[in-house]
PQR file of N, CA, C, O and H, with PARSE charges and radii, in Angstrom:
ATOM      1  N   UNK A   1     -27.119  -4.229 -32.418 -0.4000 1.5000
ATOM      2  CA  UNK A   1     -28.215  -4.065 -31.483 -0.0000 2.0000
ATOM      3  C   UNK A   1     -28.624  -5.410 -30.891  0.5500 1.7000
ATOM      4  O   UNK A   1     -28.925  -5.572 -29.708 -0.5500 1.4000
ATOM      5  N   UNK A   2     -28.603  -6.506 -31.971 -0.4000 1.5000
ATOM      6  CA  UNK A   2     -28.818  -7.919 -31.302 -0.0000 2.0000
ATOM      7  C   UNK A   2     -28.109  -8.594 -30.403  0.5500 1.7000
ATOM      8  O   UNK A   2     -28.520  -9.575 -29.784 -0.5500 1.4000
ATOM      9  H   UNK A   2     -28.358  -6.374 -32.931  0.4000 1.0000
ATOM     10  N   UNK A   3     -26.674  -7.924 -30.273 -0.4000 1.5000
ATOM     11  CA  UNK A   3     -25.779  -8.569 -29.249 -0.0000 2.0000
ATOM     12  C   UNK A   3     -26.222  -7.885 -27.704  0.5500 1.7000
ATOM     13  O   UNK A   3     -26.721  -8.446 -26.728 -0.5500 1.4000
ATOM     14  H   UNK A   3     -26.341  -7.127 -30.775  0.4000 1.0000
ATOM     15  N   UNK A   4     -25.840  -6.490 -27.903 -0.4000 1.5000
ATOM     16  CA  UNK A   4     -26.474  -5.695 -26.799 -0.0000 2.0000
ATOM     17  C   UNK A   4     -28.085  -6.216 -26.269  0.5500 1.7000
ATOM     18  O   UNK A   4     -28.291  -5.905 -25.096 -0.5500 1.4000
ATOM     19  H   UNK A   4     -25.435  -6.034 -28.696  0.4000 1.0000
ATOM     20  N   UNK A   5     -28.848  -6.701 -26.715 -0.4000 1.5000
ATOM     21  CA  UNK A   5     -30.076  -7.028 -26.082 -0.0000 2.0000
ATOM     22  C   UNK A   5     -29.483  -8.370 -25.421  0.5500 1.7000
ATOM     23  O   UNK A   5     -29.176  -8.253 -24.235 -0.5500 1.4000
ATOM     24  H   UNK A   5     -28.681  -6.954 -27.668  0.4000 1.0000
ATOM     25  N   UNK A   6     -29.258  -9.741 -26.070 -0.4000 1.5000
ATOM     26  CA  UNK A   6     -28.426 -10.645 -25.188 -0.0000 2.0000
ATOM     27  C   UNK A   6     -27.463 -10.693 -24.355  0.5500 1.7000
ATOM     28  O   UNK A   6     -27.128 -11.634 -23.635 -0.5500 1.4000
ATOM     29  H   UNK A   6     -29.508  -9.836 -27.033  0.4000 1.0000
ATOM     30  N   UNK A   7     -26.914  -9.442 -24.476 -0.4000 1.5000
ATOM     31  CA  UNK A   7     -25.926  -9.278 -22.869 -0.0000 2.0000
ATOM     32  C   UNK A   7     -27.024  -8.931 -22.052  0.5500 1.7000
ATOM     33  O   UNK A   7     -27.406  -9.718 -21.187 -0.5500 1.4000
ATOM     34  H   UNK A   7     -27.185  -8.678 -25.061  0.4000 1.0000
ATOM     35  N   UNK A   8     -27.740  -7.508 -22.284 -0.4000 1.5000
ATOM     36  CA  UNK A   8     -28.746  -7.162 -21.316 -0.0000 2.0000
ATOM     37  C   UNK A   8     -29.370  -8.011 -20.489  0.5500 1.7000
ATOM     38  O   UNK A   8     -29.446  -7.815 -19.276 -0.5500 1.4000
ATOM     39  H   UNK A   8     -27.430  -6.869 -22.987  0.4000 1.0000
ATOM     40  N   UNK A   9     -29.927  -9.153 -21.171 -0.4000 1.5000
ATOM     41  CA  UNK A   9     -31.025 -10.452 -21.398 -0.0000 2.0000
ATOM     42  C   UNK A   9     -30.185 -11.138 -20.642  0.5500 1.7000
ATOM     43  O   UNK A   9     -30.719 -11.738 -19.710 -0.5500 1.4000
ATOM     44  H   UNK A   9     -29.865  -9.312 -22.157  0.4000 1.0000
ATOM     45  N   UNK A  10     -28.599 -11.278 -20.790 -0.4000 1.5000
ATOM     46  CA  UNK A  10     -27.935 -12.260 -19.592 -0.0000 2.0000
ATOM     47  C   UNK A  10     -27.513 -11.987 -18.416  0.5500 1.7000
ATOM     48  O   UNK A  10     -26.894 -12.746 -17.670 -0.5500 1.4000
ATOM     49  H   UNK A  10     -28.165 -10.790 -21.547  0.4000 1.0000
ATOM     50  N   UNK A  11     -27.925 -10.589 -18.159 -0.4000 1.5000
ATOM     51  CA  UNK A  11     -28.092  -9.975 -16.626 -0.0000 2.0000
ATOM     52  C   UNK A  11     -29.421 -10.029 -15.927  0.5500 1.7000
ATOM     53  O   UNK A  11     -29.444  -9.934 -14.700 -0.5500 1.4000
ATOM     54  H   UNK A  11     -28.428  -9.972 -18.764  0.4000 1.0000
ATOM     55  N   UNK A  12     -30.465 -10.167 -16.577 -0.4000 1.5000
ATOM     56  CA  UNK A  12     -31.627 -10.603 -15.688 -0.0000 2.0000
ATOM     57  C   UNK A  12     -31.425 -11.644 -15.235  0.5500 1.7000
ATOM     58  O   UNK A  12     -30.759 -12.539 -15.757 -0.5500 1.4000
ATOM     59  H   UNK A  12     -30.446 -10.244 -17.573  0.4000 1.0000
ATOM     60  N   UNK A  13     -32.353 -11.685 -13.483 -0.4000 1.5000
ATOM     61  CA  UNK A  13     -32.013 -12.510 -12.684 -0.0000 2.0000
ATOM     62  C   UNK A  13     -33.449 -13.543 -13.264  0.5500 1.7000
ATOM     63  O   UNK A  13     -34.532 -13.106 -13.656 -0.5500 1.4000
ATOM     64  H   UNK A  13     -32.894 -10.958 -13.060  0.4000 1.0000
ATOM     65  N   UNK A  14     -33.029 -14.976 -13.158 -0.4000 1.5000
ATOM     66  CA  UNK A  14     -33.973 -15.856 -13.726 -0.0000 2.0000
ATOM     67  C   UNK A  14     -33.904 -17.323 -12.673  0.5500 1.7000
ATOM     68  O   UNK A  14     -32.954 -18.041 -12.362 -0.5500 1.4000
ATOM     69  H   UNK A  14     -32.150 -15.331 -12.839  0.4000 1.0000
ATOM     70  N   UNK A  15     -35.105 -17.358 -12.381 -0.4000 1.5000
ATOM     71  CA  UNK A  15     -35.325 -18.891 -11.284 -0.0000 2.0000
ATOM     72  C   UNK A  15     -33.591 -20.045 -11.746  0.5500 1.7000
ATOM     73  O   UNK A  15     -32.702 -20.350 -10.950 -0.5500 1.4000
ATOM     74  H   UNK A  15     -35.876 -16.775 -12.634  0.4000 1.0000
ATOM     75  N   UNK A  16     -33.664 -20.362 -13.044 -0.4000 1.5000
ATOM     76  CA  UNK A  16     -33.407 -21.418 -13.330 -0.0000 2.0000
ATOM     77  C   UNK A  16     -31.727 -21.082 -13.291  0.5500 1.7000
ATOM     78  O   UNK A  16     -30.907 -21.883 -13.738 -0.5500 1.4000
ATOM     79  H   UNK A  16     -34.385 -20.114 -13.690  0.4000 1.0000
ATOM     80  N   UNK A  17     -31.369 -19.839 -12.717 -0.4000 1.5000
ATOM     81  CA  UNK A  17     -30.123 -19.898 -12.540 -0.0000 2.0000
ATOM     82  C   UNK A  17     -29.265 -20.123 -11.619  0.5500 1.7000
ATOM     83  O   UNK A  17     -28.051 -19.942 -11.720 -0.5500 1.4000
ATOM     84  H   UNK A  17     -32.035 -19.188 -12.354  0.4000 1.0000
ATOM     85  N   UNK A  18     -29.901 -20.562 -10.594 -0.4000 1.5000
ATOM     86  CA  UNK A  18     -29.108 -20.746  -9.014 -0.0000 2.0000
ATOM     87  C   UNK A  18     -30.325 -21.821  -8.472  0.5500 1.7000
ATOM     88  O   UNK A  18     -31.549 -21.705  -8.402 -0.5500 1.4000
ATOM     89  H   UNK A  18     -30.887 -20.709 -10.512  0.4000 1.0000
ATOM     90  N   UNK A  19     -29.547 -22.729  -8.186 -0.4000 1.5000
ATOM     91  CA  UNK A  19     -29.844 -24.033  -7.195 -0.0000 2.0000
ATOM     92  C   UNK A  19     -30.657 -23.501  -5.689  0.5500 1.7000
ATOM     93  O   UNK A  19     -30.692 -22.339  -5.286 -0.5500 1.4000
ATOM     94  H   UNK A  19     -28.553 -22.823  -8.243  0.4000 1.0000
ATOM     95  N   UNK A  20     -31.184 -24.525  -5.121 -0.4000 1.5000
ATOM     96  CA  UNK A  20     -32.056 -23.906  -3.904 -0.0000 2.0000
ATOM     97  C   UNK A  20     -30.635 -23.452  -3.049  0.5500 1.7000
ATOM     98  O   UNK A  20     -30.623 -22.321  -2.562 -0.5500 1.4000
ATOM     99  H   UNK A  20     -31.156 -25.469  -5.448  0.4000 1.0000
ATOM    100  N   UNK A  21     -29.634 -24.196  -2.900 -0.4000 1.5000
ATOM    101  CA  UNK A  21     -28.366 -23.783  -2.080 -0.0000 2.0000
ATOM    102  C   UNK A  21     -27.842 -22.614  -2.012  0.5500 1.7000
ATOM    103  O   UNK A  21     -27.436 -22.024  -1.011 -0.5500 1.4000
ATOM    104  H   UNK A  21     -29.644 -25.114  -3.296  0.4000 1.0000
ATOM    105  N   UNK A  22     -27.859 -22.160  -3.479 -0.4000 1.5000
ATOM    106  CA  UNK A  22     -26.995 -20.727  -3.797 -0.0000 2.0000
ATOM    107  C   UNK A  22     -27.382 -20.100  -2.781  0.5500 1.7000
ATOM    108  O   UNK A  22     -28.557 -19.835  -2.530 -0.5500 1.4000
ATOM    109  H   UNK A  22     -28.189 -22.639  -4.292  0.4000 1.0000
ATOM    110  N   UNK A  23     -26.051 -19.700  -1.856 -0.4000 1.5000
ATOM    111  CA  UNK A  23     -26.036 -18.660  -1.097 -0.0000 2.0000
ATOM    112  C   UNK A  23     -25.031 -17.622  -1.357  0.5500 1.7000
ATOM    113  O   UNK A  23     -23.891 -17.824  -1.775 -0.5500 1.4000
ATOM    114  H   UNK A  23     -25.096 -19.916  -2.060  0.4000 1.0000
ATOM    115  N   UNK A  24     -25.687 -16.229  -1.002 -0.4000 1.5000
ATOM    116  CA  UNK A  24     -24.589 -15.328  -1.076 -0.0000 2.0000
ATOM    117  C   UNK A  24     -24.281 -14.078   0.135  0.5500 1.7000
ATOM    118  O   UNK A  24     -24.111 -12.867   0.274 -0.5500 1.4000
ATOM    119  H   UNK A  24     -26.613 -16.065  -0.663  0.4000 1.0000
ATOM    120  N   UNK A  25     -24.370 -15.617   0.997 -0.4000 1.5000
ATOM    121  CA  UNK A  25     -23.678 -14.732   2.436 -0.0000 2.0000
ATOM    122  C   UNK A  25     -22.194 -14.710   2.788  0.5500 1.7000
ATOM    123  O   UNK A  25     -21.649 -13.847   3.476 -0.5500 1.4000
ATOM    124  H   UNK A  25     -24.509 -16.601   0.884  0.4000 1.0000
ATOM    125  N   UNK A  26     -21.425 -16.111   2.047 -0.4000 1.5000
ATOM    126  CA  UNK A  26     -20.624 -15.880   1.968 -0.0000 2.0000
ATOM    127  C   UNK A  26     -19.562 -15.271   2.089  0.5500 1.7000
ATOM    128  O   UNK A  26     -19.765 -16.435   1.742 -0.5500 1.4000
ATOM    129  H   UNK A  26     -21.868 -16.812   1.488  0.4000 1.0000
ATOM    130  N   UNK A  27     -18.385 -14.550   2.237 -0.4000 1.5000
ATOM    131  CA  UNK A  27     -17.436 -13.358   1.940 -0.0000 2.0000
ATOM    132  C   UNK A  27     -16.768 -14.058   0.773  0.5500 1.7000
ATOM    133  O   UNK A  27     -15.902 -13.342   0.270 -0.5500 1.4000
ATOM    134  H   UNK A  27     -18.220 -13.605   2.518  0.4000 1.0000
ATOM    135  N   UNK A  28     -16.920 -15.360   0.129 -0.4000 1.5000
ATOM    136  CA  UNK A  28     -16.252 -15.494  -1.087 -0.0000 2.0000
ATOM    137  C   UNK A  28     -17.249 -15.502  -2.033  0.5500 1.7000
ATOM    138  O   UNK A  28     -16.770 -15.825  -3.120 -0.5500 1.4000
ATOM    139  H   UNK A  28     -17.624 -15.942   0.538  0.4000 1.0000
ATOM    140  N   UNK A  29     -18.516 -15.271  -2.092 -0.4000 1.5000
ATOM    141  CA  UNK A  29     -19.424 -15.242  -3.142 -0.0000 2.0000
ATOM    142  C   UNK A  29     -19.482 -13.966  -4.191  0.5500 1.7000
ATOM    143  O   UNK A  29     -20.131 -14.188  -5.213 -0.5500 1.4000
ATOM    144  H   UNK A  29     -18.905 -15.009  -1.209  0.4000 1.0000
ATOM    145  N   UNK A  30     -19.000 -12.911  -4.090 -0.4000 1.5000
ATOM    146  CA  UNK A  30     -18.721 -12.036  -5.246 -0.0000 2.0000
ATOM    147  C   UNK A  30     -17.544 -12.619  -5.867  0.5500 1.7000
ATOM    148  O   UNK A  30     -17.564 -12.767  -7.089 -0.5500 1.4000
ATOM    149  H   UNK A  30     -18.473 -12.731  -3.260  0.4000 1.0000
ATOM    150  N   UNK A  31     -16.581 -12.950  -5.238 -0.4000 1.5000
ATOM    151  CA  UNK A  31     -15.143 -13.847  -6.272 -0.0000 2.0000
ATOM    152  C   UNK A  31     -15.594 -15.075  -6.474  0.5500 1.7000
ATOM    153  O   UNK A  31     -14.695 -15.774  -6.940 -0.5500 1.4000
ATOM    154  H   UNK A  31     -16.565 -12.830  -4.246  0.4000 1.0000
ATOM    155  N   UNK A  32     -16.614 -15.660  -6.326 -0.4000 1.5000
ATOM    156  CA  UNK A  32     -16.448 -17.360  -6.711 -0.0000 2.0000
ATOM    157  C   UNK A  32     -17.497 -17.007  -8.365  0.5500 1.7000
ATOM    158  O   UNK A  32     -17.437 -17.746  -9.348 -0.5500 1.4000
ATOM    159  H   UNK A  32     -17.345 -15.091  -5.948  0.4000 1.0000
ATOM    160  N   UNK A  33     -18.614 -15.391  -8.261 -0.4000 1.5000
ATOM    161  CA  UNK A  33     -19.079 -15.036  -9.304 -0.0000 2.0000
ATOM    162  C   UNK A  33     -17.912 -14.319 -10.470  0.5500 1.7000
ATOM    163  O   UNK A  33     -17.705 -14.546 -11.662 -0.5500 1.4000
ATOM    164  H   UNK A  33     -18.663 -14.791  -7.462  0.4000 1.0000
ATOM    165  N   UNK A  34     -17.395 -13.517  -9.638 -0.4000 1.5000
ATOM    166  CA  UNK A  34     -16.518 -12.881 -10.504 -0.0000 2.0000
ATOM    167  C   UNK A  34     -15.972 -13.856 -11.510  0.5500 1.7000
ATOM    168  O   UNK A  34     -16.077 -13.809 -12.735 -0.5500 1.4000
ATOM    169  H   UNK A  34     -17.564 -13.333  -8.670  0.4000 1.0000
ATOM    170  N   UNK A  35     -15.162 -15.051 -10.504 -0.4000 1.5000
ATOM    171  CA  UNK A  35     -14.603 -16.221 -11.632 -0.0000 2.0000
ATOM    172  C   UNK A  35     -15.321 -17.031 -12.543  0.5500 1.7000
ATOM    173  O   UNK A  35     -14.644 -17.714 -13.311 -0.5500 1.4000
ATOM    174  H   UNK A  35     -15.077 -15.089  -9.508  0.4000 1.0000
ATOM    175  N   UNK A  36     -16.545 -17.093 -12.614 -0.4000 1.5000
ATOM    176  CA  UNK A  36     -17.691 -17.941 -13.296 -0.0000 2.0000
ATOM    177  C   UNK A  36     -17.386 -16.552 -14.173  0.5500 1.7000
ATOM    178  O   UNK A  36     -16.406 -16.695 -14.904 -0.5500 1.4000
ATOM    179  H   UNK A  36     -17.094 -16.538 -11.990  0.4000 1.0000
ATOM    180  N   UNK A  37     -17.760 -15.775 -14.222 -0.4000 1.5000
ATOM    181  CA  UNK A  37     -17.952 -14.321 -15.204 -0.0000 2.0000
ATOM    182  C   UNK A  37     -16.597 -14.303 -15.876  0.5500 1.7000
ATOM    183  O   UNK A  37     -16.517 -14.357 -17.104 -0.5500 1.4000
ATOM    184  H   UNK A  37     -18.556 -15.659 -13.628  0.4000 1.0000
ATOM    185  N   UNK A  38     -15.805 -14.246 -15.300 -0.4000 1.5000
ATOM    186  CA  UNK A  38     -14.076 -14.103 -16.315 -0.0000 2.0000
ATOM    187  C   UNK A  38     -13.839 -14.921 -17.789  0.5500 1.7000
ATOM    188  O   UNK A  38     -13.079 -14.542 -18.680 -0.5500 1.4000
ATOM    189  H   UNK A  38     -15.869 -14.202 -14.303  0.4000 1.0000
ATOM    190  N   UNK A  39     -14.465 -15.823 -17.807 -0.4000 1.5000
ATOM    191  CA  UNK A  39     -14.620 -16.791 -19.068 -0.0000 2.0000
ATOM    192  C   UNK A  39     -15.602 -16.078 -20.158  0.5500 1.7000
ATOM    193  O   UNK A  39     -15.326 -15.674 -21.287 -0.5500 1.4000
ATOM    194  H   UNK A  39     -15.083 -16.132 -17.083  0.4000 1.0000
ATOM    195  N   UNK A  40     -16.452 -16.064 -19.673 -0.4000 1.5000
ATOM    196  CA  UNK A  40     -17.570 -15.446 -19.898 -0.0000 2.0000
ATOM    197  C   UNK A  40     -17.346 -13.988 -21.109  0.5500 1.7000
ATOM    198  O   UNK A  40     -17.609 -13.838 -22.302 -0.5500 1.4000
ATOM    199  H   UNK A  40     -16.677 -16.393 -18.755  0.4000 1.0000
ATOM    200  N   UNK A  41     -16.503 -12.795 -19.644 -0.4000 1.5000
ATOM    201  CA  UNK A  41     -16.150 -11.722 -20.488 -0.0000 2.0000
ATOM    202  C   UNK A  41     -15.111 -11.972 -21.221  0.5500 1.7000
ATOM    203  O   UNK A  41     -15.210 -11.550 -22.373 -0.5500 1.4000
ATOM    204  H   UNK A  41     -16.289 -12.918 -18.675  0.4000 1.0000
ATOM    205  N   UNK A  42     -13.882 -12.660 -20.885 -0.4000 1.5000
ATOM    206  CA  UNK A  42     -12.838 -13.039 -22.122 -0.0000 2.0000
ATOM    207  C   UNK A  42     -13.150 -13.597 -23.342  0.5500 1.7000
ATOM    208  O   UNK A  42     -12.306 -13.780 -24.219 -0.5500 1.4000
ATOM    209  H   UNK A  42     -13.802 -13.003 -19.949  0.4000 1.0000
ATOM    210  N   UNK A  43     -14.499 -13.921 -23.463 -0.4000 1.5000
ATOM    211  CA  UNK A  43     -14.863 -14.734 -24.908 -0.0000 2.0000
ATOM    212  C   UNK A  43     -15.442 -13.622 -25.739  0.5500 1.7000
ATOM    213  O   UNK A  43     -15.200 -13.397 -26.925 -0.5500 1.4000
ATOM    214  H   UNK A  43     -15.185 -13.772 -22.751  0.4000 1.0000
ATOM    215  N   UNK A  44     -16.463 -12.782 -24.713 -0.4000 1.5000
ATOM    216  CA  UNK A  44     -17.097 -11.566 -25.728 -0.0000 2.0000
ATOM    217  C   UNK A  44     -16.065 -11.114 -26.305  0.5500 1.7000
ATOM    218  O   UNK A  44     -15.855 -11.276 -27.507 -0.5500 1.4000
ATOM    219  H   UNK A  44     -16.660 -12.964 -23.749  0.4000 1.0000
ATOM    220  N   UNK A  45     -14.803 -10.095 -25.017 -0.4000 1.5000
ATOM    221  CA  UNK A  45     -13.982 -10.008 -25.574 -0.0000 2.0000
ATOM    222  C   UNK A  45     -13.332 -10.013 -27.084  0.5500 1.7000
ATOM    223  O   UNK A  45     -13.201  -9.169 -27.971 -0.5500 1.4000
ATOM    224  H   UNK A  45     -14.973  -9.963 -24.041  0.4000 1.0000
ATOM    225  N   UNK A  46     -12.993 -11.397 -26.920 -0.4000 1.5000
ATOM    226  CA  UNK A  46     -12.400 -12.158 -28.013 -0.0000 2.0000
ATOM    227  C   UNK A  46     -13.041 -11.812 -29.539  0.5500 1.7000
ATOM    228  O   UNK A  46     -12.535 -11.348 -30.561 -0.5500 1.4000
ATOM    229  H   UNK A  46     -13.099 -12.082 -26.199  0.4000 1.0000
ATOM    230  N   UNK A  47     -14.751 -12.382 -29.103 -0.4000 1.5000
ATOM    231  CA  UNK A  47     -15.508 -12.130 -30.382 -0.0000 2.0000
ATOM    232  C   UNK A  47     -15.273 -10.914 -30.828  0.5500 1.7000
ATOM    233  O   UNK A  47     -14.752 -10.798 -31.938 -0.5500 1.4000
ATOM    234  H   UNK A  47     -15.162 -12.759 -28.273  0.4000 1.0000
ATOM    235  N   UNK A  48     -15.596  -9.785 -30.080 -0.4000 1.5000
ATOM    236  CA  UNK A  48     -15.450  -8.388 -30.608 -0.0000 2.0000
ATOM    237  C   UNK A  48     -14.679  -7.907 -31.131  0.5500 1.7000
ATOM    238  O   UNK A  48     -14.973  -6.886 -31.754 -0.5500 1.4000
ATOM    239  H   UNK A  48     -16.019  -9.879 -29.178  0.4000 1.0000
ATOM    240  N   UNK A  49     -13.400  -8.363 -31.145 -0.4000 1.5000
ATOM    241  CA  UNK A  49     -11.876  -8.141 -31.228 -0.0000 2.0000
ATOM    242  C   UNK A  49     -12.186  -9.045 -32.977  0.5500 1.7000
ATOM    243  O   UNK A  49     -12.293  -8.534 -34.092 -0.5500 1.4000
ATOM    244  H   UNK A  49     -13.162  -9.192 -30.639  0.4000 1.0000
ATOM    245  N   UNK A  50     -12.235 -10.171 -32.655 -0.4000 1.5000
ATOM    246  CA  UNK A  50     -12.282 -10.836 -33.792 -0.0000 2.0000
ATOM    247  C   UNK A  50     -13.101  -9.807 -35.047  0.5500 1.7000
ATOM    248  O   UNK A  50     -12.497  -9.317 -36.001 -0.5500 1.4000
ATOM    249  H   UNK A  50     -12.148 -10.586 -31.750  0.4000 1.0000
ATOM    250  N   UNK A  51     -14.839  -9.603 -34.731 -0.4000 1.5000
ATOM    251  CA  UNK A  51     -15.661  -8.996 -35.322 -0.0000 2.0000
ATOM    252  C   UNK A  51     -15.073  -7.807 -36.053  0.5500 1.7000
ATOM    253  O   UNK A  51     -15.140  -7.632 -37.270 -0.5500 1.4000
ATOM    254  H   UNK A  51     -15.330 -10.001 -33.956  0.4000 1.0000
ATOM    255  N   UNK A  52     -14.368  -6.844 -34.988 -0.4000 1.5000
ATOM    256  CA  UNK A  52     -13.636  -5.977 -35.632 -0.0000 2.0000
ATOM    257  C   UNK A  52     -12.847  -5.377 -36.372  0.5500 1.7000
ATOM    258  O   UNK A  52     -12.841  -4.230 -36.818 -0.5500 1.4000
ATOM    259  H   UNK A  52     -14.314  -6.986 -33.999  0.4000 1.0000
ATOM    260  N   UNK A  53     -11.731  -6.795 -36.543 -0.4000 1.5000
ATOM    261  CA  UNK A  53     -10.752  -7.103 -36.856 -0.0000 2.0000
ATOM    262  C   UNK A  53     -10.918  -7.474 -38.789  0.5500 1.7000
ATOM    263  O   UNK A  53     -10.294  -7.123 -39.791 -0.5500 1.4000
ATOM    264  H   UNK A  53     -11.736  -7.727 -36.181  0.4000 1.0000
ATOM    265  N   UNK A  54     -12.009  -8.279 -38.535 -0.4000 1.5000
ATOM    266  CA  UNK A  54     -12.510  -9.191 -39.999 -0.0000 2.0000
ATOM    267  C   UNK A  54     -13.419  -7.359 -40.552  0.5500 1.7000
ATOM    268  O   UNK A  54     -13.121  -6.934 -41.668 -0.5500 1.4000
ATOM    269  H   UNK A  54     -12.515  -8.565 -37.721  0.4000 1.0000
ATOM    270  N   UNK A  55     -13.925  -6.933 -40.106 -0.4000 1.5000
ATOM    271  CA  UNK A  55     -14.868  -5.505 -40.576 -0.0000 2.0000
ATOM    272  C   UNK A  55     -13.281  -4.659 -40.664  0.5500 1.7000
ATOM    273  O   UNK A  55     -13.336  -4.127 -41.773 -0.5500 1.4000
ATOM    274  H   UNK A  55     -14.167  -7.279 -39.199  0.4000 1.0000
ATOM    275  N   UNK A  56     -12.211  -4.367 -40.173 -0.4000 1.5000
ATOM    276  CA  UNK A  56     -11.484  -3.223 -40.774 -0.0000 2.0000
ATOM    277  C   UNK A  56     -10.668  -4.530 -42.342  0.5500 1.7000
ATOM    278  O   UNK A  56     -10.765  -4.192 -43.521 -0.5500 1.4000
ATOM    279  H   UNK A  56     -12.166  -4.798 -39.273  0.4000 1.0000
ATOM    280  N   UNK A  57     -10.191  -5.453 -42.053 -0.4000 1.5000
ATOM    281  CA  UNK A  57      -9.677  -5.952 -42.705 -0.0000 2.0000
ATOM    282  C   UNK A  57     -10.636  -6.301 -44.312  0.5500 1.7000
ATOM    283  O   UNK A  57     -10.015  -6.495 -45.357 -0.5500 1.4000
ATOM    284  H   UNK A  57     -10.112  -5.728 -41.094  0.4000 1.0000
ATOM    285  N   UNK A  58     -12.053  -6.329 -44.267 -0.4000 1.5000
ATOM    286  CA  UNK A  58     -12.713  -6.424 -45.353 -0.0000 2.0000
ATOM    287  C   UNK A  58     -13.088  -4.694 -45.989  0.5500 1.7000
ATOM    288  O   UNK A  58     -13.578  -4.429 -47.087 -0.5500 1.4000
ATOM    289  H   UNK A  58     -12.558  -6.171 -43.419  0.4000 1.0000
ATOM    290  N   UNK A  59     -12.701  -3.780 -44.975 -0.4000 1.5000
ATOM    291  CA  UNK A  59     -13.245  -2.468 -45.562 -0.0000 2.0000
ATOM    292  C   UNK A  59     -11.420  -1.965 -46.270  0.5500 1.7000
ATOM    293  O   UNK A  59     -11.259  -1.052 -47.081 -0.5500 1.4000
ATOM    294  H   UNK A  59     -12.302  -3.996 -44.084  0.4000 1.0000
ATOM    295  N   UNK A  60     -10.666  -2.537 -45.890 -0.4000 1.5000
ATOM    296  CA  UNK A  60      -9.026  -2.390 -46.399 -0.0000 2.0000
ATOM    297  C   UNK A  60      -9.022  -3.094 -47.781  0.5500 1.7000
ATOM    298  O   UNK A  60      -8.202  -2.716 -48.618 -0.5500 1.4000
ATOM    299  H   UNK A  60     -10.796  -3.278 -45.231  0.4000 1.0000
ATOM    300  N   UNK A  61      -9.734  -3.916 -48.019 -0.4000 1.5000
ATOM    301  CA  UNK A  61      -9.809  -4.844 -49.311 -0.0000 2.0000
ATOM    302  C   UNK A  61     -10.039  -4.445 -50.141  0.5500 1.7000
ATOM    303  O   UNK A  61      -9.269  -4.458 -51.101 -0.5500 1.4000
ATOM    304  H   UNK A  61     -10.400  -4.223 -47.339  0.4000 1.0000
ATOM    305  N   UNK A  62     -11.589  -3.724 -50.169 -0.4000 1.5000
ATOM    306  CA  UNK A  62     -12.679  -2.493 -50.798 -0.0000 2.0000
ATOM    307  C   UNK A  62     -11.781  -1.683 -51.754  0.5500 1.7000
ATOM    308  O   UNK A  62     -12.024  -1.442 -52.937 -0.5500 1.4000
ATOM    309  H   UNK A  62     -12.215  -3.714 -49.389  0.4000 1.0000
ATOM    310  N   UNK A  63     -10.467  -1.221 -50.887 -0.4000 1.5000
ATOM    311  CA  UNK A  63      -9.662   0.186 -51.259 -0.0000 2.0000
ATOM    312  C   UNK A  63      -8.884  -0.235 -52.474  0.5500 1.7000
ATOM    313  O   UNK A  63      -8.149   0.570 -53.045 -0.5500 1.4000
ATOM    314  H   UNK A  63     -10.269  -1.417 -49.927  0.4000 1.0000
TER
END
């Protein structure tokens, strides 16, 4: 439940996240976000995979 509230929590929009410049009139400003975000989701990713991985492998031990 604590992870899910900090993803939530890292989709609110907040002053301190975009410079007075940030514009998004752009036609490359959904891909210049998308690519800032790709790191981002490949790490949750990762963790979850990991998280999951260590929880079947410690409930296999148990047996």
């Amino acid at each position: 439940m604590r992870v899910f509230v900090l993803i939530v929590l890292s989709f609110l929009p907040t002053l301190a996240s975009a410079h007075p410049g940030h514009d998004h009139s752009s036609p490359y400003a959904g891909l210049v976000h998308l690519l800032w975000l790709a790191p981002v989701i490949i790490a949750a990713a990762l963790l979850h995979s990991k998280s999951r991985n260590s929880k079947n492998n410690h409930s296999n031990e148990q047996q």
